[in-house]
C-alpha positions as CSV (number, residue, x, y, z in Angstrom):
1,X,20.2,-23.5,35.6
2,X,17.1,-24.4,37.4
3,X,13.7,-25.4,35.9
4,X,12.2,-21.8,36.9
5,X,14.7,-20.3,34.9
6,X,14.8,-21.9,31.9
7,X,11.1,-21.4,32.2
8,X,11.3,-17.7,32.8
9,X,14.2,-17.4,29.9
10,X,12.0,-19.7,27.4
11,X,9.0,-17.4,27.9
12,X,10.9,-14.1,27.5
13,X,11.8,-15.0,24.0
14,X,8.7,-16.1,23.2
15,X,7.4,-12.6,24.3
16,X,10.0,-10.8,22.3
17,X,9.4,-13.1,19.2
18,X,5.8,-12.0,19.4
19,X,6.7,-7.8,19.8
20,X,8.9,-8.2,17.0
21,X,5.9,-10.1,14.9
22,X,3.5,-7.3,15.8
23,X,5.8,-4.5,15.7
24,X,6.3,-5.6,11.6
25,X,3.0,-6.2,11.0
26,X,1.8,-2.3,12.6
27,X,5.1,-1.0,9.5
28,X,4.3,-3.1,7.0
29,X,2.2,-1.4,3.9
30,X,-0.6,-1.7,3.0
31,X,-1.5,-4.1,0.2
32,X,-3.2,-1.5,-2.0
33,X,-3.0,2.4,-2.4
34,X,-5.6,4.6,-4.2
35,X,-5.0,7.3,-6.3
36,X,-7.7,9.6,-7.8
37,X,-7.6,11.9,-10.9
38,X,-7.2,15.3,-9.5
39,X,-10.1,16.6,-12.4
40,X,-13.0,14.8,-13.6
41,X,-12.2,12.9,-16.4
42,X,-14.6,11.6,-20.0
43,X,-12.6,8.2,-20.5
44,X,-10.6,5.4,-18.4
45,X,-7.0,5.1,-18.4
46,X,-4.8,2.1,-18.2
47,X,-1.4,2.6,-16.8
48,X,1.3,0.2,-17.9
49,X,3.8,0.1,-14.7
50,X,6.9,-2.4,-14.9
51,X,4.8,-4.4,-17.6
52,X,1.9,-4.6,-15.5
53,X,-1.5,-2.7,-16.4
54,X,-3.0,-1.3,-13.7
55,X,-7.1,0.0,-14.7
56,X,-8.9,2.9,-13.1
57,X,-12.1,2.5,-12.1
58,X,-14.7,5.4,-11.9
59,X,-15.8,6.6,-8.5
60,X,-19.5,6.5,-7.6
61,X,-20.7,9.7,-9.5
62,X,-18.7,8.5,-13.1
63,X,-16.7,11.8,-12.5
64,X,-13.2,11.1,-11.4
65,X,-11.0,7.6,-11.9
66,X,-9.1,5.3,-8.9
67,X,-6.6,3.1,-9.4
68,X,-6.1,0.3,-6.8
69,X,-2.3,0.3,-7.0
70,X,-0.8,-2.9,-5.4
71,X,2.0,-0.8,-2.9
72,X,5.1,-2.8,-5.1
73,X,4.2,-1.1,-7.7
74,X,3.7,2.4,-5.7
75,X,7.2,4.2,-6.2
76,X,6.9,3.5,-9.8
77,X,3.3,4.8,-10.7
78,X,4.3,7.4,-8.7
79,X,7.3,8.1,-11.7
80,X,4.4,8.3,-14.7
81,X,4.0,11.8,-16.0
82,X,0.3,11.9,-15.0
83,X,1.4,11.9,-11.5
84,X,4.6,14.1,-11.8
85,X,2.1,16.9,-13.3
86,X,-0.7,16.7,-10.9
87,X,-3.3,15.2,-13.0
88,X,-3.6,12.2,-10.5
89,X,-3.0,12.2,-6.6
90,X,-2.8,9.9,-3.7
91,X,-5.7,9.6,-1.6
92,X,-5.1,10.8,1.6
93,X,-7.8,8.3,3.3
């Protein structure tokens, strides 16, 4: 195998090794999801998910409450009974 080839081979998987970096990093999730109170709500609420409390914070006005839910813990908030009846959503932003 010539020099030019090798060359031309080395570089080709370098270029692959790069798509396949960017290609995961454009799928992976993001680190965070929000989720809103679909009502306006008088007091905080702490959700305990796989023994980790996850706060809401109140939005700007002090009317409705966000969680910043880490996206491991996702799937599971998304099991609590608030979220099965529709008293909090997932922001669509």
């Amino acid at each position: 195998m010539s020099t030019a080839n090798k060359k031309q081979a080395a570089k080709s998987k370098v270029i692959t090794k790069k798509a396949k970096e960017v290609g995961a990093v454009s799928r992976r999730r993001p680190e965070t999801i929000l989720y809103v109170s679909r009502n306006e709500e008088i007091q905080p609420i702490s959700i305990t998910v796989v023994g980790e409390e996850v706060r809401s914070q109140w939005c700007a006005n002090r009317e409705y409450l966000t969680w910043n839910v880490p996206s491991r813990l996702s799937e599971r908030f998304e099991m609590h009974e608030f979220f099965v009846q529709g008293r909090i959503i997932r922001d669509e932003d």
